[in-house]
N, C-alpha and C positions, 0 to 999 in steps of 0.2 A: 384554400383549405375547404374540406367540407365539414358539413353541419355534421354535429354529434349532438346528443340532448344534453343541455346544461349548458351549450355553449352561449357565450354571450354574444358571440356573430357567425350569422347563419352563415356567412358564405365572405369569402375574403380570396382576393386574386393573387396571385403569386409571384406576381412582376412588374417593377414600374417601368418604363422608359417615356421621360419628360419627352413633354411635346416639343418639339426644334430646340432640340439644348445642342448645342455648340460645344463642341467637344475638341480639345488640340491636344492630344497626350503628350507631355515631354517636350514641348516647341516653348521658345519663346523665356523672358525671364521672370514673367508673372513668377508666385509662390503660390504651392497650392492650396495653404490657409488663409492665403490672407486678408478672404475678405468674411473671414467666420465671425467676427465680432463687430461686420457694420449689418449683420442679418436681423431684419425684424424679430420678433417670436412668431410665434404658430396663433394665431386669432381665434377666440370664441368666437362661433358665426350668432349672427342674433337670435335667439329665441322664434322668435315672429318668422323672419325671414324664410327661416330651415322648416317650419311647422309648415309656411306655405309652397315651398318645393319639394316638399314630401307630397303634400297632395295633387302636385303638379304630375310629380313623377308615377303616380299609382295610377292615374285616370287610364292610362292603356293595359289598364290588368285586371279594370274593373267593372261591370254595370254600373246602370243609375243607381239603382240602390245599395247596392253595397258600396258604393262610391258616398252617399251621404251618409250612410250609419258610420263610414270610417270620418269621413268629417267632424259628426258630430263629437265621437271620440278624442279626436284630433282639437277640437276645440276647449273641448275640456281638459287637456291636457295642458296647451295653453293657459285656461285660469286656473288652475290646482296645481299639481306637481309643477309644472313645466318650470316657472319660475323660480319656486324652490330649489331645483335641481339646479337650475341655468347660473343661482346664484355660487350653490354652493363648488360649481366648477369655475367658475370666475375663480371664485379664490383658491382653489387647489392652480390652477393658470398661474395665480402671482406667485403663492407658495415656490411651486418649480423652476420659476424664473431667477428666482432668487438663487438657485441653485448648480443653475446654470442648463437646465433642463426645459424640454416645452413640454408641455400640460398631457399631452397625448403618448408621448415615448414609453415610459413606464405601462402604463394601462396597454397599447399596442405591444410590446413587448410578450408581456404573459397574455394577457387575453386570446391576441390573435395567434402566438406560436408556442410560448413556453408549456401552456397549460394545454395546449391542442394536443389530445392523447392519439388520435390516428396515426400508422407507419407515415413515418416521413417521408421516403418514395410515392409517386405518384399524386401524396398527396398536400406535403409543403414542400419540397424540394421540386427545382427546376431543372432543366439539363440544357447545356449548349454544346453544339456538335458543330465541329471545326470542317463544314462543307469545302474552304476553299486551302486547306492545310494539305503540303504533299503526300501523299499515300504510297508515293515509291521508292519509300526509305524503309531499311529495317525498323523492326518495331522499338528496340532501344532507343536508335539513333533518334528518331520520332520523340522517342519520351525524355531523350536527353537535351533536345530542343526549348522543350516544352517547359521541362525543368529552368534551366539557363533562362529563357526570356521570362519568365514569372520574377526569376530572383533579380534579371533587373531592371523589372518594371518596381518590386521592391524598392529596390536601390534610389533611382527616381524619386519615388512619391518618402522614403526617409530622407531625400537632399531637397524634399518639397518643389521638384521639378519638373511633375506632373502639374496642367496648365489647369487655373481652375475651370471650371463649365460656368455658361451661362444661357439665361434663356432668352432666346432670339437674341445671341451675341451680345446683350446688354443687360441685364437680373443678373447679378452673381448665385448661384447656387452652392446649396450646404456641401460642403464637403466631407463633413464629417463620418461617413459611413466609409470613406476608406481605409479608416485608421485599424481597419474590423477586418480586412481581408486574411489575413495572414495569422497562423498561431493562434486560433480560435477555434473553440469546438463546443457545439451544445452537449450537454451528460445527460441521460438520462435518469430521472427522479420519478416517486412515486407521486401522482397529484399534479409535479408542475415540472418542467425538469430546469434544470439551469445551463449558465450562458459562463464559459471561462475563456480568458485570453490572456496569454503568455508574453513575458519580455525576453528574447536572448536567445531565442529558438537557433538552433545552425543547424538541425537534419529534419529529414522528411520521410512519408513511413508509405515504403513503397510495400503492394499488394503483389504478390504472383502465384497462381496454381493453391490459392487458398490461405497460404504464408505468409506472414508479415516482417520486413523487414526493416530496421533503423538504416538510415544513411545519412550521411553528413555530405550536405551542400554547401557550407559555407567555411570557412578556414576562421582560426581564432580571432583574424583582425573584422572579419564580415564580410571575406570575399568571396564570392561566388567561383566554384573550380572550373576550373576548363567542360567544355562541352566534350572533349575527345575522354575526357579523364570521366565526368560522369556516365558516359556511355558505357565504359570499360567496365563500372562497379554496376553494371543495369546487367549489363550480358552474363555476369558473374551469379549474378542475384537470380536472373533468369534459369540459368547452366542447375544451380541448385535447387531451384524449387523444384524443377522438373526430374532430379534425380531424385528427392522426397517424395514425389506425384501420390507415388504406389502407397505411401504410408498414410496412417489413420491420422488425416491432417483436421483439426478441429475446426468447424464452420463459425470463425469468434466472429467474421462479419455480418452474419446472418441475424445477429441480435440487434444489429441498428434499423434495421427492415422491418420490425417487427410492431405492435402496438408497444405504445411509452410504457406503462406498465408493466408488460411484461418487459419490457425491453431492460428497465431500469434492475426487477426481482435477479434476470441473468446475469447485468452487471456489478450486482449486488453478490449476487454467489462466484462471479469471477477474480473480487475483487480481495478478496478472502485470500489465494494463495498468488496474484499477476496484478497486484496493486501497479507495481513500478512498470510495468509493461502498456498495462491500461495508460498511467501518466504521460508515456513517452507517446502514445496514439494523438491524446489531447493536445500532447505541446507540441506537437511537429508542425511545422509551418503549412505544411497541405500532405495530403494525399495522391500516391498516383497510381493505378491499375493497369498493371500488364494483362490482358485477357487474352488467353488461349483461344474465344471464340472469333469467327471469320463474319461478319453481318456481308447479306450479298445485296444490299442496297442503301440506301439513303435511309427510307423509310425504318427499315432493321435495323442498321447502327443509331438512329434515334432512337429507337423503342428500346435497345437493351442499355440505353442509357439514363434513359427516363424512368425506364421500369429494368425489366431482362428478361432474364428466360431461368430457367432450374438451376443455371451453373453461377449463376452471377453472386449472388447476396453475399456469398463469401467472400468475396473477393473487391467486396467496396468495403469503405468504411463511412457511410450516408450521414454522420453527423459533423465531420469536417467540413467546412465552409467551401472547401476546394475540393475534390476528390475526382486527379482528371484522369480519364481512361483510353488507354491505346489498346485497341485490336490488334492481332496477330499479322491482318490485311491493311494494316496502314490506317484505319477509318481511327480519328481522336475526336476526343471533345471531354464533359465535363459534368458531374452532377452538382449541385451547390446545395446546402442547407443555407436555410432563408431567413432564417430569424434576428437577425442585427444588423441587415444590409441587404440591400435589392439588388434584382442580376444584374442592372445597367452598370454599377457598380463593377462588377467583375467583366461584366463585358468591353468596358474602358481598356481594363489591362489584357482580355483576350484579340481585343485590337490592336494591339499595340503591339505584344508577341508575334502575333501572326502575321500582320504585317512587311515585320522586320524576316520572318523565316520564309515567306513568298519571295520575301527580295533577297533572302537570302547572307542575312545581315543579323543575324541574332549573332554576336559577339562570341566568339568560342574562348578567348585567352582567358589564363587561369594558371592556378596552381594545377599541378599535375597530381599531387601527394593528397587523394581522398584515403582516408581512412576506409579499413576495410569494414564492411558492412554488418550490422549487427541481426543475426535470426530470431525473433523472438518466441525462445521457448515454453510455450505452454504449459501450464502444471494445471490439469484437469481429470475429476474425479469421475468413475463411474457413471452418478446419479449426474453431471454437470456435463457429461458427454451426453448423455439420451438429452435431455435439455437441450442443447443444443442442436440437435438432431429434429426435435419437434421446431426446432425456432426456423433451421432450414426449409420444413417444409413448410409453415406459415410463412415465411419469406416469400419463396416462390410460388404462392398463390397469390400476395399482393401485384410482385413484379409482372406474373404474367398476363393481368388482371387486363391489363391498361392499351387498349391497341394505338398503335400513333400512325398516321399518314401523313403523310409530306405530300402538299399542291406547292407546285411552281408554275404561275399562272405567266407567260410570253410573249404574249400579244401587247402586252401593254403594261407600263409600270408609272412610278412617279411622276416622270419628265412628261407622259402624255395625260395623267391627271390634273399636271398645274395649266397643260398649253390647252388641252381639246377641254376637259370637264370645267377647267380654271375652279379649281376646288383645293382642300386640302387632303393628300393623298390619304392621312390618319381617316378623316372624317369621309374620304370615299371608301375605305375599306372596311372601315364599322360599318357603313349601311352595307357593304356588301357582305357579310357576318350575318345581317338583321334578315335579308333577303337567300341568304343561302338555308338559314331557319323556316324561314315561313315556307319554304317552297319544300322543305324536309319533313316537316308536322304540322301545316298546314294553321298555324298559329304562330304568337309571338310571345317571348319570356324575358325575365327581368332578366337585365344583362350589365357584366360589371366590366369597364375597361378601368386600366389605372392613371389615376392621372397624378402629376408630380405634385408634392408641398414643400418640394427642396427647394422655392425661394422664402422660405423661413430654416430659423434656426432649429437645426436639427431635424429636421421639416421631412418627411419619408415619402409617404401618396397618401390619396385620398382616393374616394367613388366616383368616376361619371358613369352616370347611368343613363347608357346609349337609349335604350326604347324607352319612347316620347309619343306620345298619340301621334308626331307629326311622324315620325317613321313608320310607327304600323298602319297610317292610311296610306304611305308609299308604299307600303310590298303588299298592301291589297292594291293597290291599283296597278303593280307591276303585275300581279298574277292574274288581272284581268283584262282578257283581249278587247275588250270593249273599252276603253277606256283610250283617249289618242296618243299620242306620243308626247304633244306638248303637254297635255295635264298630268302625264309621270313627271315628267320635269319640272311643272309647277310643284309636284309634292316632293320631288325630291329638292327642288331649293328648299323647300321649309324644311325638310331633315335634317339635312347638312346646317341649317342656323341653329336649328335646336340643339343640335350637338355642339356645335361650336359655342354656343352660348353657355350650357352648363361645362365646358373646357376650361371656358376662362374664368368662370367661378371660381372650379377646383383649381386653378392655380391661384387666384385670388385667396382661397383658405374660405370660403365660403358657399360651403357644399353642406353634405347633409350627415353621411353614415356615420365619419369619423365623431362626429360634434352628438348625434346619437350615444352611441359608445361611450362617451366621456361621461353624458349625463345618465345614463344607465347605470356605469362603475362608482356614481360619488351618492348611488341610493343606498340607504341606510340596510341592515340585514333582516333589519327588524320592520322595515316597510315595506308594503305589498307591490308589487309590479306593476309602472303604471299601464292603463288600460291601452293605450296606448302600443304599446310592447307587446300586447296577449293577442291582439286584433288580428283577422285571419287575414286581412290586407296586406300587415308586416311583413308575416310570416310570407309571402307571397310573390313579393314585392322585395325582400332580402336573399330567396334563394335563387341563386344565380346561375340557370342552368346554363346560360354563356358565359363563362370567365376568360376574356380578354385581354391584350398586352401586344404594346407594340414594341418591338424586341432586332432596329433595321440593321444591319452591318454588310459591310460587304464581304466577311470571312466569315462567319458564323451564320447560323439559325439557332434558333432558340425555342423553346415548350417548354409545356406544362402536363399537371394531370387536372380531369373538373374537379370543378369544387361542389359537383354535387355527385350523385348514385346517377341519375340521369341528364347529365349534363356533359358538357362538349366543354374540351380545353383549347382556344385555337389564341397561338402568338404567334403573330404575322408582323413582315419586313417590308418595307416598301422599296426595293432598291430602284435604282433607275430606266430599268429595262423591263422589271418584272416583277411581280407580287408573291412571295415567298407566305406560305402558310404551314403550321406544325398544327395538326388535331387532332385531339386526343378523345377518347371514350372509353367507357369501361365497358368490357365484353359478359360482366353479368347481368348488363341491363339490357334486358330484350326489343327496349324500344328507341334505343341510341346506336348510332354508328358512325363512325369515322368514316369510313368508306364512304358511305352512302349522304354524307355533310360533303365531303370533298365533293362528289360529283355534282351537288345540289352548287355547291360554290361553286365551280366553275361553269356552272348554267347561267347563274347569278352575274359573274363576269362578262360572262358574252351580252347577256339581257341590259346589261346596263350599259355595255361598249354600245349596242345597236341605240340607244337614244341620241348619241350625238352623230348629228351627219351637218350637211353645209346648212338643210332649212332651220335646224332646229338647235340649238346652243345654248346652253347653259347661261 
């Protein structure tokens, strides 16, 4: 997300994916909950503890002296507020325990999404693009796939036969965010917006040529229709929009693109005569986008996914949890709103579809007798048509805002991380992030990677905060010829530990931002902010012009948009042959570029391949 004033986190990442979480979708006869009630809670980290890993964490961002004025800060915060505050989230901790809840959910909730007023596109929503899905299918046939293996990956995880995860094979991990995928939709509100989800959902609310469609996917008892039989009411659905094309078809999608505020005023005056229509958007089990546009590369069907181009906004509905889109040219994948559930989440069940449709194996059988399809007519006034009209084109000035590049780096992936670097491929590819930076702006900046808290109850992510004085004296010394081979490698083992050391923290729950947060939300309104909080180090030191996420599969890629105005969005895959990178920048800001981070990363790549040879080894 990024900073907007008032917010109470500067900068927040938009994707977790647990470090070596184990994952068997649908194998085996584990249950998928059943280990939600031997989950610890979510931990207050200690007071002390966090005060002194904050200061740990700022010394690469800081001089000497402004280094001790924040200390001295920092110390006083410790004996005044700190302890006050510390205690009184202890007890909001038991309070929510009690309730079946952990201390952070709520407060993460609104804080970091509900209340975040910026378009969702680009900037809490994620996209995954289905790289290894066939592309030489018709475009129905494609979306009737797609449909079919979601409902029953459904299916599955309602006979709780999705396997739970765990991390490194043994920590059972929360499950509970899958119970969020389906029939859920954020609404837009004035101030804060809200979070709805449905029981009993059977259709899903397909997009084409600007028009919204009901269709029913599931038969009375909950069975999914045939693949041949949903294709039939896709081509149908298709057949009519495009004989509508010509007509004055209203942009209703272009209000979810838009700032919450406004967003919420338009569905506030739409709401007026298309209550029942709006409803049947919200309860549809997901969304799917027929797009009329051709993307002629990788790179472009990322970008009009993430963001788009002039023609898009209408034609998503961006506050569906799901919302997946097929191109005309075969290119699919998916935008997600993020607020009750992380992509790894959804990418579990993008796994598992895809999968089965490489192999060719997504289950077609089904009732053949789909109901015919519902067009959702519009009843819109005048003044609520030009409204909409302006909400189009502030749409597509967010969408086209956002540039995205795709690196697939070849030379080298996973398998020769763990044998030649004998490192961890996450913790090699963050320093090669930290290094693709420094060699870009000739400096280094706070940087958020996410890391899991899903071995507690309820438990979402947390912050590692990758730059560590021990990284930025590694990409000074990488950027310096003078400096030999073996002393990059001396600094680069200190890297890699420093990361790996605050990793296992955040997965221990004993990190820094989340535990901030909590104790910021339990200050009174009538007490002043502690200094702490105002200090230009914070402020500094929280905006995250690198937002990170490791996002690996071998069907999909995955992005984001920054979470800052100058800031870089890269989620990167580590597969086994090769280093897959999504990164993103906004094209108003004159001093960022995707382009020019990609070519900087793949210098980065080569510079750090070139350290190991026979003399010299990790």
């Amino acid at each position: 997300l990024r900073n907007t004033g008032g917010r109470f986190l500067s900068s927040i990442s938009k994707m977790n994916r647990p470090t070596s979480v184990y994952v068997a979708a649908c194998a085996g006869s584990a249950r998928t909950f059943q280990h939600q009630n031997e989950l610890p809670p979510l931990p207050v980290p200690d007071l002390n503890e966090s005060c002194d890993l904050y200061l740990k964490s700022i010394q690469p961002l800081a001089d000497q002296t402004q280094f001790e004025n924040t200390k001295n800060v920092v110390d006083q915060f410790r004996q005044n507020e700190g302890p006050i505050l510390q205690k009184r989230l202890l007890e909001h901790a038991k309070e929510t325990q009690k309730h079946n809840k952990s201390w952070l959910e709520d407060f993460w909730l609104d804080a970091a999404y509900l209340a975040f007023r910026a378009p969702l596109p680009t900037n809490s929503n994620y996209y995954i693009l289905f790289d290894k899905a066939p592309r030489n299918l018709k475009q129905t046939k494609i979306a009737a796939k797609i449909i079919r293996g979601a409902l029953e990956f459904k299916k599955q995880l309602e006979n709780e036969e999705v396997t739970p995860e765990y991390l490194r094979r043994t920590t059972p991990q929360c499950m509970d965010q899958y119970k969020k995928i389906f029939s859920t939709s954020r609404v837009a509100k004035s101030g804060t917006d809200i979070l709805l989800q449905f029981e009993g959902s059977k259709h899903v609310v397909v997009i084409a040529n600007k028009q919204f469609f009901n269709l029913q996917v599931l038969d009375q008892e909950g069975n999914a229709y045939s693949a041949a039989a949903l294709e039939k009411r896709l081509e149908e659905i298709l057949s009519f929009s495009a004989q509508h094309s010509h007509e004055q078809v209203p942009p209703i999608g272009a209000i979810t693109a838009i700032e919450r505020d406004e967003s919420a005023n338009m569905r506030t005056m739409l709401e007026k005569d298309n209550k029942e229509r709006l409803h049947s958007i919200d309860t549809a089990l997901f969304a799917i986008s027929l797009d009329g546009d051709e993307p002629n590369s990788m790179d472009q069907a990322g970008e009009w996914i993430n963001g788009g181009n002039e023609n898009t906004a209408p034609n998503r509905w961006f506050e569906k949890l799901c919302n997946f889109v097929v191109f005309k040219n075969g290119w699919s994948g998916l935008t997600g709103e993020h607020c009750p559930l992380d992509a790894p989440i959804v990418g579990t069940m993008t796994n598992y579809f895809l999968q089965h449709m490489s192999k060719e194996e997504v289950n077609g059988d089904g009732s053949e007798n789909v109901p015919a399809f519902e067009n959702y007519q519009w009843e819109i006034n005048p003044s609520v048509a030009d409204e909409l009209k302006n909400a189009q084109k502030k749409a597509a000035e967010v969408l086209l805002n956002c540039e995205l590049v795709y690196q697939r780096y070849s030379l080298y992936g996973a398998d020769w991380i763990k044998k030649v670097a004998k490192t961890s491929p996450d913790a090699f590819v963050q320093m090669s992030i930290q290094l693709a930076y420094y060699y870009t702006h000739n400096d280094s900046t706070a940087t958020y990677e996410t890391g899991t808290a899903r071995c507690f109850f309820h438990g979402r992510t947390d912050t590692v905060r990758t730059l560590s004085s021990d990284s930025r004296e590694w990409t000074v010394a990488m950027a310096d010829p003078q400096v030999s081979v073996n002393d990059k490698l001396s600094h680069f083992r200190k890297a890699l530990d420093s990361h790996s050391s605050y990793m296992k923290r955040a997965i221990d729950g004993k990190v820094i931002d989340r535990h901030f947060l909590g104790l910021r939300l339990v200050k009174k309104p009538t007490e002043d902010a502690p200094a702490m909080f105002v200090d230009p180090l914070w402020r500094q030191s929280t905006r995250f012009r690198l937002s990170t996420s490791n996002m690996t599969s071998n069907y999909y890629v995955a992005g984001f948009g920054p979470t800052e105005e100058d800031g870089y969005g890269v989620c990167y895959g580590t597969r086994s042959d090769s280093l897959e990178y999504s990164i993103t920048s906004f094209r108003s800001c004159a001093h960022t570029s995707a382009k020019n981070f990609s070519l900087n990363l793949q210098k980065a790549l080569d510079h750090m391949r070139s350290l190991f040879n026979e003399q010299a080894k990790l």
